[in-house]
C-alpha positions in Angstrom: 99.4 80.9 191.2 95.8 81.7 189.9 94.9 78.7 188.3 92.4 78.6 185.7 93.0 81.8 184.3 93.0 81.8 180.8 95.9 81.8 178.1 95.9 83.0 174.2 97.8 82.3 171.8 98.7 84.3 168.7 100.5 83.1 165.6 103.7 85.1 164.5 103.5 83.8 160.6 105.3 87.0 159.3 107.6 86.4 161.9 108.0 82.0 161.8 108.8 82.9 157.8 111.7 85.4 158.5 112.8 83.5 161.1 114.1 80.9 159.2 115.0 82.4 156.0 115.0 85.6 154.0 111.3 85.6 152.4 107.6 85.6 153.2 104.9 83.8 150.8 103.4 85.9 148.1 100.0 87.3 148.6 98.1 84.3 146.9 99.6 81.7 149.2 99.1 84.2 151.8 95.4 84.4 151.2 95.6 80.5 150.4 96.4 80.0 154.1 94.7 82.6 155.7 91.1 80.3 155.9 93.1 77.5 157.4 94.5 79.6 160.4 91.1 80.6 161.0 89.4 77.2 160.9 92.3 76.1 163.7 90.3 78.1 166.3 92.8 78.5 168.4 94.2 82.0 167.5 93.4 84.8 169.4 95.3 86.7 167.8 97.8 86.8 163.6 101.2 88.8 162.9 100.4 89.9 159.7 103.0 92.3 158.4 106.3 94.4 159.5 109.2 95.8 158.2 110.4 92.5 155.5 106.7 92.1 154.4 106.9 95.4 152.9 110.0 95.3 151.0 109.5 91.3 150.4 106.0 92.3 148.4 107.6 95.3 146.0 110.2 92.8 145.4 108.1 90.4 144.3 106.3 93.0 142.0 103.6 92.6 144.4 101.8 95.9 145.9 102.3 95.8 149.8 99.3 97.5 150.7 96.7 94.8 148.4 98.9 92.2 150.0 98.1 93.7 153.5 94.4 94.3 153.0 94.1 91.2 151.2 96.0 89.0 154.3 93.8 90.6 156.9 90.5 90.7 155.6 89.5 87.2 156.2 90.9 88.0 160.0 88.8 90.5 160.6 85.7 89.1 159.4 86.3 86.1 161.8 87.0 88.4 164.8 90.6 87.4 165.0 92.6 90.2 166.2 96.0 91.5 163.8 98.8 92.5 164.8 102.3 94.1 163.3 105.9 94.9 164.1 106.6 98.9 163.9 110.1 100.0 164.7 109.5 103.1 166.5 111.6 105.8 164.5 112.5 103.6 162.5 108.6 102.9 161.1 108.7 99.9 158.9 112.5 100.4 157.6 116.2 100.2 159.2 116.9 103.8 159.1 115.0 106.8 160.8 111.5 107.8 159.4 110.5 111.6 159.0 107.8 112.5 162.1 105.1 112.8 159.4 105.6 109.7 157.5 105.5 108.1 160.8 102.1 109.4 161.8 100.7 108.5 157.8 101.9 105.0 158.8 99.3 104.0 161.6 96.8 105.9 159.7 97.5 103.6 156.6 97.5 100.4 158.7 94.4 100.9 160.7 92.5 101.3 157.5 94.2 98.1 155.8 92.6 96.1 158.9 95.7 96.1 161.1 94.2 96.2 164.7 97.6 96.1 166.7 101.1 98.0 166.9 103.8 96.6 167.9 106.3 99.2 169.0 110.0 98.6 169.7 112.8 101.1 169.8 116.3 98.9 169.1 117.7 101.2 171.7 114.8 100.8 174.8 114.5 104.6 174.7 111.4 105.9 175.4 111.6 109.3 173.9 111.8 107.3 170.1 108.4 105.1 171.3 106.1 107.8 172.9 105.1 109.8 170.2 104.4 106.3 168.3 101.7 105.7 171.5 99.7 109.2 170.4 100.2 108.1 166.3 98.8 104.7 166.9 95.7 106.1 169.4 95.0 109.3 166.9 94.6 106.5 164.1 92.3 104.2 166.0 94.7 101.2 166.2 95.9 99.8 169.5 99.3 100.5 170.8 101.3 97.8 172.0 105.2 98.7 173.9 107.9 96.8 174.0 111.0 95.8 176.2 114.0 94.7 173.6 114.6 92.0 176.1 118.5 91.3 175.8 121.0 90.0 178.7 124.1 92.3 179.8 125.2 93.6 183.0 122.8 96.8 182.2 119.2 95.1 181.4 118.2 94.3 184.7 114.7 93.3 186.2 114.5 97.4 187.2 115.5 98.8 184.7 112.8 96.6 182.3 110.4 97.2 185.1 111.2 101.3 185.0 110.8 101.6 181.2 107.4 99.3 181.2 105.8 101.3 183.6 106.8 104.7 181.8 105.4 103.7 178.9 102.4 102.8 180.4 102.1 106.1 181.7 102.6 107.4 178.9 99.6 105.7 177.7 100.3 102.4 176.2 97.9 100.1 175.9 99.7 97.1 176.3 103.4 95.9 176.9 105.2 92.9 175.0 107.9 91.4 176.5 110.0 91.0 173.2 112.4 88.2 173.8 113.7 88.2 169.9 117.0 86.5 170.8 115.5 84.1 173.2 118.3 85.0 175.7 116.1 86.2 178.5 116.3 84.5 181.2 113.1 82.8 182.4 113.1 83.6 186.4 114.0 87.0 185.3 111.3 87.5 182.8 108.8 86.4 185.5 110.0 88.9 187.7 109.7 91.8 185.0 106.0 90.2 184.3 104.9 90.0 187.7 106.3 94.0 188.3 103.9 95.2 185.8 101.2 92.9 186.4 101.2 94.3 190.2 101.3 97.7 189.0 98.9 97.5 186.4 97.1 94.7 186.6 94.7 96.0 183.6 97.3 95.8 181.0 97.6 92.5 178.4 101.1 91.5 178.5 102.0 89.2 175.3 105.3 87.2 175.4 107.3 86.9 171.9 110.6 85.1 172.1 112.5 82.6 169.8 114.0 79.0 170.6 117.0 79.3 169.4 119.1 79.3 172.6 117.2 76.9 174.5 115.5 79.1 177.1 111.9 79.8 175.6 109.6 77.1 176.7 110.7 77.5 180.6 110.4 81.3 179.9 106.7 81.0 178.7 106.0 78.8 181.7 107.2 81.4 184.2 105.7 84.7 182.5 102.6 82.5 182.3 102.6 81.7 186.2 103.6 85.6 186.8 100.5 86.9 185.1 101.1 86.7 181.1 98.1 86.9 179.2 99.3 86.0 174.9 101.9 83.8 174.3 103.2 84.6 170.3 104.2 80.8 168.8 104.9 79.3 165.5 104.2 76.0 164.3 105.6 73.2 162.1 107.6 73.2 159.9 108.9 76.3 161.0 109.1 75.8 164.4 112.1 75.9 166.5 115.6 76.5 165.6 116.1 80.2 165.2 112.2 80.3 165.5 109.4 80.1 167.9 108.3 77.7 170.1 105.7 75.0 168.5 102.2 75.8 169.2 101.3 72.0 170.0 104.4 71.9 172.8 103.0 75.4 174.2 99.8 74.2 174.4 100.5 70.7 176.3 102.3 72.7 178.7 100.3 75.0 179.7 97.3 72.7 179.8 99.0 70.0 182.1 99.9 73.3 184.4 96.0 74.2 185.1 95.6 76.9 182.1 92.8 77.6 180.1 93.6 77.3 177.0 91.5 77.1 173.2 91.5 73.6 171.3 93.2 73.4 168.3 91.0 71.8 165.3 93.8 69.1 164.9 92.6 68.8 160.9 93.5 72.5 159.7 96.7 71.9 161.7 97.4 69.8 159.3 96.5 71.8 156.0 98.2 74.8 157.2 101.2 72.7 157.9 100.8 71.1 154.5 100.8 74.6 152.7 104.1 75.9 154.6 105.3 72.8 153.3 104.0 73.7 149.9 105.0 77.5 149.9 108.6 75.9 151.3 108.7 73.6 148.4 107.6 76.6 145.9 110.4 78.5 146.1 110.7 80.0 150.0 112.6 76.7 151.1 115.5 77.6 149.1 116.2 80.7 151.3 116.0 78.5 154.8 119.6 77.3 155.9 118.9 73.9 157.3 121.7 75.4 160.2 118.3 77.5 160.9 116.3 74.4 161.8 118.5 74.1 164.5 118.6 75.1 168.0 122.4 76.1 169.5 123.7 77.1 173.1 126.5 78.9 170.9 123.5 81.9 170.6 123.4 82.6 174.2 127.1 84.4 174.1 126.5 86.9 171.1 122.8 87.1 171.7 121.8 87.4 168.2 118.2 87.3 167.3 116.4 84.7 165.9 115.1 87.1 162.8 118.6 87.9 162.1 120.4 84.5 162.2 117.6 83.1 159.3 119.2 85.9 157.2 122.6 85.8 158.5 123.7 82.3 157.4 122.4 83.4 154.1 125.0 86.6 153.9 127.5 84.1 155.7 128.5 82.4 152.3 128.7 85.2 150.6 131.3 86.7 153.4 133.3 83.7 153.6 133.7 83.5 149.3 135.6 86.6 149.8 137.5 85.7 152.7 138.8 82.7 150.4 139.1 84.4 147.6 141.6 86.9 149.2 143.4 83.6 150.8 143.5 81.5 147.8 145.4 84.8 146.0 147.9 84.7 148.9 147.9 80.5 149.3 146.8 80.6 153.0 144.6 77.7 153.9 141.1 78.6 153.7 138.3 78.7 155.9 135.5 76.8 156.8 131.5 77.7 157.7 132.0 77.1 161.0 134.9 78.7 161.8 133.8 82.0 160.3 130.5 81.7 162.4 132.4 81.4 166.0 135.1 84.4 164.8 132.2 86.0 164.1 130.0 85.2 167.3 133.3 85.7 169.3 133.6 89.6 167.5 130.2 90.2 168.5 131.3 89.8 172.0 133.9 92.3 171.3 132.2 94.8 169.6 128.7 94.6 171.4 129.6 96.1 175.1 132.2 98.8 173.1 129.4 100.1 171.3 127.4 100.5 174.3 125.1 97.7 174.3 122.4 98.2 172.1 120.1 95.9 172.8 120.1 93.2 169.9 117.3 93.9 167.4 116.5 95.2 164.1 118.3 97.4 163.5 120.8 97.6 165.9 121.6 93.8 166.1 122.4 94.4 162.2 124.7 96.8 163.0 127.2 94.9 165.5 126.5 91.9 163.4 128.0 93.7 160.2 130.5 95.9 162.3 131.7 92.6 163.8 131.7 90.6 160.0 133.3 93.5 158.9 136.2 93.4 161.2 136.4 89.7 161.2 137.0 90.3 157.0 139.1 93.1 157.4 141.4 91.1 160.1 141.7 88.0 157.9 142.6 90.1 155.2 145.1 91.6 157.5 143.5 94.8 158.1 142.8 96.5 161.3 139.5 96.7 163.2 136.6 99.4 162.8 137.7 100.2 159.0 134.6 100.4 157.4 132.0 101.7 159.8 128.5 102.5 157.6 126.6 105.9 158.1 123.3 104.5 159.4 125.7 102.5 162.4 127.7 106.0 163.2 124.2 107.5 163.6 123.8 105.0 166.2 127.1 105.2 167.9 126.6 109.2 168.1 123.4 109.1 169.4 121.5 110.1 166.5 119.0 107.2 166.4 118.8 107.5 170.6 120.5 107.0 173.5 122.9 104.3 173.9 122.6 101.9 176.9 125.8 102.0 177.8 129.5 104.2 177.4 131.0 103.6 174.2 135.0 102.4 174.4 137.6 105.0 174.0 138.5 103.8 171.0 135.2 104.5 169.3 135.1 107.6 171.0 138.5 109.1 169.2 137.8 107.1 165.9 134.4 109.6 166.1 136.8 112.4 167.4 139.7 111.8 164.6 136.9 111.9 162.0 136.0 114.8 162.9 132.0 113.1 164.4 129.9 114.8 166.2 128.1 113.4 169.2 124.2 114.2 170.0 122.3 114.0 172.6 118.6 116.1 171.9 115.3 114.1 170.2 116.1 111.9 167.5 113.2 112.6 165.4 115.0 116.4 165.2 117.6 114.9 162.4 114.7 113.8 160.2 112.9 117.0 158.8 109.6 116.1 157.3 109.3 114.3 153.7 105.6 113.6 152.5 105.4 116.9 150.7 108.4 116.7 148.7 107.4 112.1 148.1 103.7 114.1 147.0 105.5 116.2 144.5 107.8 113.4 143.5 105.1 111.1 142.8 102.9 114.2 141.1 106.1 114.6 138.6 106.4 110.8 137.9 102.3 110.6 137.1 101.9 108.1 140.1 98.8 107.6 142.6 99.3 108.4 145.8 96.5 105.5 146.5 93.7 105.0 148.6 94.6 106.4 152.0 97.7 107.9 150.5 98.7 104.4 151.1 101.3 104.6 147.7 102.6 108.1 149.1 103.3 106.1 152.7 105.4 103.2 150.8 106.7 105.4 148.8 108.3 107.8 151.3 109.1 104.4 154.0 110.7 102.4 151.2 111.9 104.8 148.3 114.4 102.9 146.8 112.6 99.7 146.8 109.1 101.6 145.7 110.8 103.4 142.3 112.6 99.6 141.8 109.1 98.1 142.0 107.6 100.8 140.0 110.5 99.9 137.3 109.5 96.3 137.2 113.4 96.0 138.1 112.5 94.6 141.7 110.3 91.9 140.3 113.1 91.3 137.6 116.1 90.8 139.9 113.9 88.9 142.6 113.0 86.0 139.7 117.0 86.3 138.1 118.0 85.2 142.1 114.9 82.1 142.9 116.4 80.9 139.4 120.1 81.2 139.6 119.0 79.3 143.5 117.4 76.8 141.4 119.8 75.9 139.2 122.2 75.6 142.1 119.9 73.5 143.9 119.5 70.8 141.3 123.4 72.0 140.0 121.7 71.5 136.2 122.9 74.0 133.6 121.0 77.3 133.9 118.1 76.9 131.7 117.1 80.1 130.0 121.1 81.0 129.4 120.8 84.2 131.1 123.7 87.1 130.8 126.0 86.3 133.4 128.6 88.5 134.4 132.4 87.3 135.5 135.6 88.3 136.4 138.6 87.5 134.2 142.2 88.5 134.7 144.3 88.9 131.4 148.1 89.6 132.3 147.4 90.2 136.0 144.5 93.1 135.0 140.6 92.1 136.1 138.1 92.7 133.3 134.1 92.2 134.6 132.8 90.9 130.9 129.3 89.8 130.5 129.2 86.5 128.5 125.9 85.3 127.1 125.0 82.2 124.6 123.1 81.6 121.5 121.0 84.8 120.7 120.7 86.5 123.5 120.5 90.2 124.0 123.0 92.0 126.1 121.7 94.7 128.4 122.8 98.0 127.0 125.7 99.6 128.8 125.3 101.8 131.5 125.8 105.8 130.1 129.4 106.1 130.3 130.1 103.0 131.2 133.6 100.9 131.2 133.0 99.9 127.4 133.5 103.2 126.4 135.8 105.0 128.0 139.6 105.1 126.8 142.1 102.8 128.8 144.1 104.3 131.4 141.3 107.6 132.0 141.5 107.7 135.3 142.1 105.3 138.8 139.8 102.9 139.7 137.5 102.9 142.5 137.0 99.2 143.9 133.9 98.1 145.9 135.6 97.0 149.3 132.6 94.5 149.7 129.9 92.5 148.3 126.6 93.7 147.9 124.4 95.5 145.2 125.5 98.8 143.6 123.2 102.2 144.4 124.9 106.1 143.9 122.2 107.2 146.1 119.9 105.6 149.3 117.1 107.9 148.9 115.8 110.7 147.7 117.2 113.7 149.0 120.7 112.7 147.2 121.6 113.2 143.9 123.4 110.5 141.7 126.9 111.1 140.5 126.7 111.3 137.1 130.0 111.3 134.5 131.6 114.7 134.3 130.9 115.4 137.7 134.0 116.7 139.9 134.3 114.9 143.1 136.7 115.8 146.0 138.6 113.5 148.6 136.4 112.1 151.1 133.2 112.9 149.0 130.3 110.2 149.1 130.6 108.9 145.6 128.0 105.9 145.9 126.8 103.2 148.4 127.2 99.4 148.6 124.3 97.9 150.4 124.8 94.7 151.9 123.5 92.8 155.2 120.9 95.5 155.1 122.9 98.2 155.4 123.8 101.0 152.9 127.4 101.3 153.4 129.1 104.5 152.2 131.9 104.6 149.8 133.9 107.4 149.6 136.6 108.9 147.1 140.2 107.9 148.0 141.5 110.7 145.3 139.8 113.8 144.0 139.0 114.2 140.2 136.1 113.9 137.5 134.1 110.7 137.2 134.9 109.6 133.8 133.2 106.4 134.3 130.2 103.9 136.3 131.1 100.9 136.1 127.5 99.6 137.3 124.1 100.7 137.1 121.6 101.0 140.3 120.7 97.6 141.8 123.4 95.6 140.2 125.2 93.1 141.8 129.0 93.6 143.0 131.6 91.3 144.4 134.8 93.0 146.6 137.5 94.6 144.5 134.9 95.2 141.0 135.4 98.1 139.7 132.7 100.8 140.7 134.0 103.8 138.9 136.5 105.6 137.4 138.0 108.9 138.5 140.6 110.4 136.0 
């Protein structure tokens, strides 16, 4: 081992934040911090944005691009180097970006004061992370490749080793081991270290994993002693659990085994620590399951990712509501936390090698995660497996968002073949035409800046639904609505302001959703053509099969069903997002839509009524 040699350490704060809960701070407590991270002195290196900072700024009424030029100004006058998480062709989002909005993207970034990109494709292929290479250099920033580490009979030491040193021939300026569920193994990760490092030993490698699992801290040890040159960490009180590994344990480590590594100024430790505290306290706390502060063995047999659990335990009580809901109906004993979470981890199992072992990040992780919560539902319910399969995971299972690791079971394969699915095998990027011109106009119509940089005209083609929401003020809105409803829960006191709230009621067997306010207040006006006015008995009724919030379109090349319309069997007649995921709902009958039951953005729980179709 080359002793000595020298160790950095970069601080994943974007990524410590979702990593234990849903949220990141808002731009003042971001810039609040910012001077204290510096003043540590022991950062070579800050995550400063990625997909959820985006969306978690518009839905704060915040604008994501001040936020990002705000955060990483102080950075870069202090020579500390930023970096961010890009998802290949997936940009910033879950779904696949349009080739141009992808190259607008580094162009955006690298002018905000981003230095670094961080590219990953969910799905290891190359062909959706080369052309990110040549974006990133054309705009100045450096490009960074990753391996979605994950652990299955198919992600071997070679076949890690193979795809690093293609994408350093392809030019890549550096390679990141990205460990995001912590299940890499730690011998094995010094192997795929020390392969590239022998090949090219030019190239920075960085290590990012999360503790969850219980490997990390003997991983970063042996790709340390194989060659690793950044190690990403978190710090307390985020630390840990379905997080990183804590900065202060690193650091010991690595110094007792001969390293060079930078002092930490022991003082600002302690004010940025104070401030999470603070920001936690705020309101950012009450989105962090204190399952998350955890670590568990359990998350070596599904794999999940660290990112993903922080949000998943959140979604988990929603999922297991309905669940006992449906079993209270039918008196069946219901179901606890716990046992919902090892179905689910044991369904994961199931579905992950069927699918053909995506590797187990965003967005892919999403998708077996809600393909396996929605079979788990659906089996509880007594249903049958793969019902409700969402658009965005069939593009993955036909190859539309790259090539799948693995074969795909034979019973996915004649679901696809029954439905009539076709399977695809060219360039990804070929399904998703170009879409700045048609965002330009859109903005040009709606008498909105496309911004400095055409930064506005970037968010608002990467994040369309969420941008117009913003724009609205209805993002900002619904986000306050939720930190108080999770207030009032918190200290269980009546909710102050007496909001609307909406409920279910059954009268003679039959629900009604009826909005009930008290004193004064205003009721929102009804939706056009809403339930209110529209004659009992015009029409069936279309029930949302899940929770989540209501949309008729997920973006802007579809055009809202509107009353009057005529709709067919099988048509797409609106979208329930939840987990993430916009998940298709299609007619069950054909007919006119003589009623929407909801309006864009609202909140649904399983069985409301979405529409009716007479």
């Amino acid at each position: 081992m080359n002793m000595k040699r020298e160790v950095k350490f970069s601080l994943v704060f974007r990524d410590m934040w979702q990593s234990a809960g849903k949220y990141v701070p808002r731009v003042d407590q971001l810039v609040k911090v910012a001077p204290a991270i510096i003043e540590m002195g022991c950062f070579a290196r800050v995550e400063t944005n990625g997909g959820g900072f985006e969306q978690v700024n518009l839905l704060f009424g915040e604008n994501p691009n001040k936020a990002v030029r705000d955060w990483t100004k102080p950075f870069q006058e202090a020579g500390i180097q930023t970096h961010m998480l890009d998802r290949a062709l997936n940009g910033l989002r879950m779904s696949p970006v349009p080739a141009d909005v992808r190259k607008l993207f580094y162009k955006v970034k690298k002018v905000q004061g981003t230095d670094i990109t961080r590219t990953f494709c969910g799905l290891n292929d190359v062909r959706n992370i080369i052309p990110s290479i040549k974006y990133a250099k054309e705009a100045g920033m450096i490009s960074q490749c990753s391996l979605s580490i994950t652990h299955s009979p198919i992600h071997t030491v070679e076949y890690y080793t193979d795809m690093a040193l293609e994408l350093i021939k392809e030019g890549a300026d550096e390679i990141c081991i990205k460990d995001m569920a912590g299940v890499g193994r730690p011998v094995s990760l010094g192997k795929i270290v020390a392969n590239i490092k022998k090949a090219h030993p030019e190239i920075p490698i960085q290590y990012h994993s999360h503790a969850g699992p219980g490997f990390n801290m003997a991983s970063i040890l042996e790709v340390c002693d194989a060659g690793c040159d950044y190690i990403d960490v978190g710090m307390e009180p985020l630390s840990w659990g379905t997080g990183h590994a804590d900065l202060l344990s690193v650091h010991a480590m690595l110094k007792d085994a001969g390293y060079q590594v930078p002092d930490i100024n022991m003082e600002a430790y302690m004010k940025v620590r104070a401030m999470v505290q603070e920001f936690m306290d705020d309101f950012l706390g009450l989105y962090i399951s204190p399952k998350n502060r955890l670590m568990n063995s359990l998350l070596i047999g599904p794999g999940l990712p660290g990112g993903m659990m922080g949000s998943l335990m959140a979604d988990l009580e929603a999922n297991l509501e309905s669940i006992n809901k449906y079993k209270a109906k039918r008196n069946l004993p219901f179901m606890t936390q716990g046992q919902l979470l090892i179905k689910l981890f044991d369904e994961v199992a199931y579905v992950w090698p069927r699918v053909g072992y995506p590797p187990l990040v965003t967005p892919f992780s999403q998708y077996v995660k809600n393909l396996a919560m929605m079979n788990v539902m659906a089996m509880e319910k007594g249903k049958e497996r793969w019902g409700m399969i969402a658009d965005d995971i069939w593009d993955m299972i036909l190859g539309k968002a790259g090539r799948l690791p693995g074969a795909l079971a034979p019973e996915i394969i004649e679901k696809a073949e029954r439905e009539g699915r076709k399977f695809f095998d060219g360039d990804p990027q070929e399904n998703y035409p170009d879409a700045l011109d048609k965002y330009r106009k859109l903005m040009k119509e709606n008498k909105w800046d496309t911004g400095e940089d055409d930064e506005e005209l970037f968010e608002y083609a990467m994040h369309p639904a969420q941008y117009e929401a913003y724009k609205s003020g209805k993002a900002k809105e619904d986000f306050l609505a939720e930190v108080a409803k999770k207030r009032a829960e918190k200290e269980k006191a009546p909710d102050e302001d007496a909001k609307p709230k909406t409920l279910t009621v059954q009268v003679d067997g039959q629900a009604y959703r009826v909005t009930v306010a008290y004193g004064d207040a205003e009721l929102p006006a009804t939706a056009a053509g809403a339930v209110a006015a529209v004659p009992t008995g015009a029409g069936k009724e279309v029930l949302s099969p899940l929770e989540g919030k209501f949309f008729l379109t997920k973006d802007a090349q579809e055009t809202a069903l509107q009353v009057g319309d005529t709709v067919k069997e099988g048509d797409v007649i609106c979208y329930v997002e939840a987990m993430k995921t916009y998940n298709a709902i299609r007619a069950e009958f054909g007919g006119t839509v003589t009623a929407i039951c909801a309006n864009p953005g609202d909140a649904v729980s399983e069985d409301d009524v979405l529409m009716m179709i007479g």
